[in-house]
Structure formats: C-alpha cells, structure tokens
C-alpha positions in Angstrom: -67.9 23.5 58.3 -69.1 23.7 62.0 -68.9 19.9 62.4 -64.6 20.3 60.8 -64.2 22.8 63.1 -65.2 21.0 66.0 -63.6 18.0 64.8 -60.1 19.2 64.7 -60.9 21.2 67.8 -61.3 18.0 69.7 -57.9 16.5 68.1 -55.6 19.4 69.0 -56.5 19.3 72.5 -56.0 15.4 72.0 -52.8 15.6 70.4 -51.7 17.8 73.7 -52.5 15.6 75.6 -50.8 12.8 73.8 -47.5 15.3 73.7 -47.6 15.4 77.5 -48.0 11.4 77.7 -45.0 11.3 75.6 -43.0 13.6 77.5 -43.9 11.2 80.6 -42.9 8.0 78.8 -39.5 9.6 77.5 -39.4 10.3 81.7 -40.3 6.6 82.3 -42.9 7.6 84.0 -46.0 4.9 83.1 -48.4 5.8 86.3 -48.0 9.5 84.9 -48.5 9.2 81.6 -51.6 6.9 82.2 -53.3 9.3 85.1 -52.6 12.1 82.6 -55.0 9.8 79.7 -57.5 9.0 82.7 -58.0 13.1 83.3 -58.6 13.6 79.5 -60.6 10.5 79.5 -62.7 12.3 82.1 -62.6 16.1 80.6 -63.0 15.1 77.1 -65.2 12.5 77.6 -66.8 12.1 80.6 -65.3 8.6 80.6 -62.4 6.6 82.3 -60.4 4.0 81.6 -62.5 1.2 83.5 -65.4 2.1 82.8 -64.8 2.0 79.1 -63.3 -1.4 79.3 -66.1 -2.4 81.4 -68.9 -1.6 78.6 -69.3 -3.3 74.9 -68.4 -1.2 71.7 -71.9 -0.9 70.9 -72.6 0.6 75.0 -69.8 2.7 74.6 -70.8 4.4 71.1 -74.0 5.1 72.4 -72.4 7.0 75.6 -70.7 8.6 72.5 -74.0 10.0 70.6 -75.8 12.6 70.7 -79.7 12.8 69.1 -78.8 9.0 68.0 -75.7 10.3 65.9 -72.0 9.4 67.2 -69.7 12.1 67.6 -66.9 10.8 65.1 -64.4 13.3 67.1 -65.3 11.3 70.4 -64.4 8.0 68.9 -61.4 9.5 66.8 -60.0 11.2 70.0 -60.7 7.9 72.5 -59.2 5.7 69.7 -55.6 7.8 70.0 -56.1 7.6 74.4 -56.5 3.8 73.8 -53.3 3.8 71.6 -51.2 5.7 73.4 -52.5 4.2 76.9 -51.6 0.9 75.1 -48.3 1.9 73.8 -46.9 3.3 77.1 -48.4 -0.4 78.9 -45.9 -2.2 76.0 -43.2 0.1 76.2 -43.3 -0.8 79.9 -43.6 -3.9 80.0 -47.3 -4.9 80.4 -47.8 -7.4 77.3 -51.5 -8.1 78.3 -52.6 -4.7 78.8 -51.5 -3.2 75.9 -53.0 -5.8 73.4 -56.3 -5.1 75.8 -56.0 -1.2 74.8 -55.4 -2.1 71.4 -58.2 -4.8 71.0 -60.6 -2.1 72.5 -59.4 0.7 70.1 -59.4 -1.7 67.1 -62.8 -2.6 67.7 -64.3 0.5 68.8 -62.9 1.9 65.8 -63.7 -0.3 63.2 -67.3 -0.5 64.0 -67.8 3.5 64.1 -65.9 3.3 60.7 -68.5 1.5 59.3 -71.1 3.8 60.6 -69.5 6.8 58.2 -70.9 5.8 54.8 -69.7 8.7 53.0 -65.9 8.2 54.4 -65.2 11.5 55.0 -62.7 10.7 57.9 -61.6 7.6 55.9 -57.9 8.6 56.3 -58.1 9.7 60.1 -59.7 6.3 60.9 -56.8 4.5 59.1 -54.1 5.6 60.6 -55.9 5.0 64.2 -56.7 1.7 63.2 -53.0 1.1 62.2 -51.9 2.0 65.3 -54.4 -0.7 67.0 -53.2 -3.5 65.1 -49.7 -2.6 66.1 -50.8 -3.2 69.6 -53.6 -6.0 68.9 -52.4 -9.8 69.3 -54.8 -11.9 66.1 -54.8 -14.6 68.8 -56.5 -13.0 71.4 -58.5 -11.2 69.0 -62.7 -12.0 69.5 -64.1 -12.7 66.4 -66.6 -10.5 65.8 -63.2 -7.7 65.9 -61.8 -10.1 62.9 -64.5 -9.9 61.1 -64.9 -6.7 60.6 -61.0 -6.2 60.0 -61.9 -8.7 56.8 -64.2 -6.2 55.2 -61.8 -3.0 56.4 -59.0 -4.4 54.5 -60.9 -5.1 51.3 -62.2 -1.4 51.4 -58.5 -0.5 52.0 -57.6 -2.6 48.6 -55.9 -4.7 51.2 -56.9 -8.0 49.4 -54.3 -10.5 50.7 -54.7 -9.2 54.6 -58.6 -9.5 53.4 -57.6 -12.8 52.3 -55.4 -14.1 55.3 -57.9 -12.4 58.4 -60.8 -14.3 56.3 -59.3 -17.9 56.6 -57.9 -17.6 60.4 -61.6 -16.3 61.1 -62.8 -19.5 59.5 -60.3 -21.6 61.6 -61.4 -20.1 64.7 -65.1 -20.4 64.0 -64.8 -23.9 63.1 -63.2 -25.0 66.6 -66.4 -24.5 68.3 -69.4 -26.4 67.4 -71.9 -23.5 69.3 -70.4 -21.1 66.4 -71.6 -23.2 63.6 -73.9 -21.0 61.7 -71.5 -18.1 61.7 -69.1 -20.1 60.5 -71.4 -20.9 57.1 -72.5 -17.2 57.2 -68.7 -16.1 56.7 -68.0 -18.8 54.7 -70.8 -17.5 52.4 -69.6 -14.1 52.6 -65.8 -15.3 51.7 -67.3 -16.8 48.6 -69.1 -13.7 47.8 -65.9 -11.5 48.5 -63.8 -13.8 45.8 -66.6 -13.3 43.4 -66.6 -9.8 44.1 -62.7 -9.6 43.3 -63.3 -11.5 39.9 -64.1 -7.9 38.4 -61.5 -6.1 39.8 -58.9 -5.0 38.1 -55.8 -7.0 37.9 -53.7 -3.5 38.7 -55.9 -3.3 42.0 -55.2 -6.5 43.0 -51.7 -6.5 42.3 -51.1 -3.2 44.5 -53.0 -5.1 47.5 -50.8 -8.6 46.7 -53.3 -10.7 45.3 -53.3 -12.0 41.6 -56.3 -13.3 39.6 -55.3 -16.7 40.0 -55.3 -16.2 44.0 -58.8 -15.1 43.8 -59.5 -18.4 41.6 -57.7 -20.4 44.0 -59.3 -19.0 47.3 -63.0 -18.9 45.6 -62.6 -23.0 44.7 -61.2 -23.7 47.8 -64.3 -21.8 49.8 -66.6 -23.6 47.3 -65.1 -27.1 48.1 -65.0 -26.4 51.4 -69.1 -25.7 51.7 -69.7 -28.7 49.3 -68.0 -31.0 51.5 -70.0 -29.4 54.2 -73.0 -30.2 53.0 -72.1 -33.8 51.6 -71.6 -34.1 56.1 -74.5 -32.9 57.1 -76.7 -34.5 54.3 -75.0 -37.8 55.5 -76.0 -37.3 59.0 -79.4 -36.6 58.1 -79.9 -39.9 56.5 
C-alpha cells in the first residue's frame, strides 16, 4: 500500500510538471519547456539532463536505488522527462536530440522492466516504452537496446515485432566481425524463441500477427542459418 501511495505520489507531481512543459510547447517555447524538465530532473531526482546522458543505464539505475532496490517511481517518472524532453526537441526541430532522449528512455526503461518479475507496473512501463519508440530511430539504436526490445515484445504477445527487431539485430551483429559470439548467442536464443512459439496457441499468435507456419518458417531459416555457420568455420579449421 505505502509503496502505491508513493508511487502515484511521484507521478502526479510528474504529470504537473509535464502539464506545464506542454503549456510551454503550445507557447513555442522549447528553452522553457526544457529548463522547466532540468528543475524537476533536479527536485525529483537529484539528477539533470547531462549528467544522465553522461552515465550508462546500469550507472544511472543504481543512482536510482535505494538498499540495492530501484525506486520503480524514479525510473517511471524520468522515463516520461525523457519523453517529453524528447518530444518538445522533435516538435522543434532537433531530429538528433530527440531520438537521443528517446534511445535513453527506451533503454533505461526496458532494462528496469525486466527487473519487476512480478509485473506489477507492467502497464505503466508500456505505455512509457511506447512513447520511446515513437521517438527512437532502429538505426541508431545500440544493440544491446534491440535486444532487449526482442524479448519485450514477445512478453507483450508482440510476435511479429519479436520477429522483425530479432532479424535486424542479427543483421547488425553480423556486420562486425568483433561481435561474433553475440551474434551465435542471439541466434541461439532466436531458435529457442521459435521453439518457444511452437506451443502457443494459434489465437495468440494470430492477435500478435504471426501464424504457425511463420514460426516454421523463421525457426528453419535460423536453423539453416547456424548450419551453414558451422559448415564455415569447420572448413576453416581444416
């Protein structure tokens, strides 16, 4: 109850701040709306917007624990700063530094995500990660973002995004020959994923725009695709 209360504590005074950004950006005024995120940044969070572009997810989410736990609320209410800092960059103009915010959002919250195992704020993560995406570019997204947006969408019963983030991941991987074991480790894990969504229902699959035959089709394909990889390296060996 006390950890509820806090929770949507923290998001009210969020949300007033994001109705004051909006008021700015209706105004045209970008340098106010973002000075406005920087102060709530700073009272909210003890955090600006450099320095939190400046440090990794995983530095950042420990700034954002407490007794080794993260505060949910933190990440949840510096997931919607990110968003709307990135919304008013785009709506202004500033391509780059809106996919920035929304790379650092999507990442932030997709790894925190995963660090809820009971999914209690399952559908308060969602539509913060949906607003990300909106602003994230897939080509300037890092990998290790896309990889965890492959396992997010099959929790989401989003099989054919699942599907699609999985193969450009693969692409990516396998244009750089330093990235060569992660590209078998995901490969492995695509192949694992298709055998997972054999037993699914074909209703389930359906609703996330995937039929059985897809899944047949993709898990071959992966399976040819780490023969023929071995067949390589076997004949460099020799």
């Amino acid at each position: 109850m006390y950890r509820r209360d806090y929770l949507m504590r923290l998001i009210e005074q969020t949300t007033e701040v994001l109705h004051k950004v909006m008021f700015a950006r209706k105004n045209q005024s970008l340098q106010e709306a973002l000075e406005l995120l920087n102060q709530a940044m700073r009272q909210l969070l003890g955090l600006n917007s450099r320095l939190i572009h400046a440090l990794s997810t995983k530095d950042l989410l420990a700034l954002l624990s407490k007794d080794g736990h993260v505060d949910q609320g933190k990440v949840l209410a510096l997931g919607d700063m990110l968003n709307a800092r990135g919304a008013a960059q785009k709506e202004s103009g500033h391509a780059a530094a809106a996919i920035k915010d929304g790379l650092k959002a999507l990442d932030l919250l997709l790894t925190a995500r995963e660090m809820d195992p009971r999914d209690e704020l399952g559908g308060m993560f969602k539509e913060r990660i949906d607003a990300a995406l909106a602003l994230a570019n897939r080509a300037s997204m890092p990998t290790d973002t896309m990889h965890k947006l492959v396992f997010y969408y099959e929790d989401c019963g989003q099989y054919a995004k699942s599907e699609d983030v999985l193969f450009h991941l693969l692409d990516e991987l396998n244009e750089d020959e330093h990235l060569r074991e992660e590209w078998i480790t995901v490969l492995d894990e695509g192949i694992r994923m298709y055998e997972r969504w054999r037993s699914v229902e074909e209703e389930r699959l359906a609703a996330g725009n995937l039929s059985k035959t897809e899944v047949e089709d993709g898990l071959e394909e992966l399976k040819n695709i780490k023969i023929k990889h071995a067949t390589i390296r076997k004949n460099l060996n020799e």
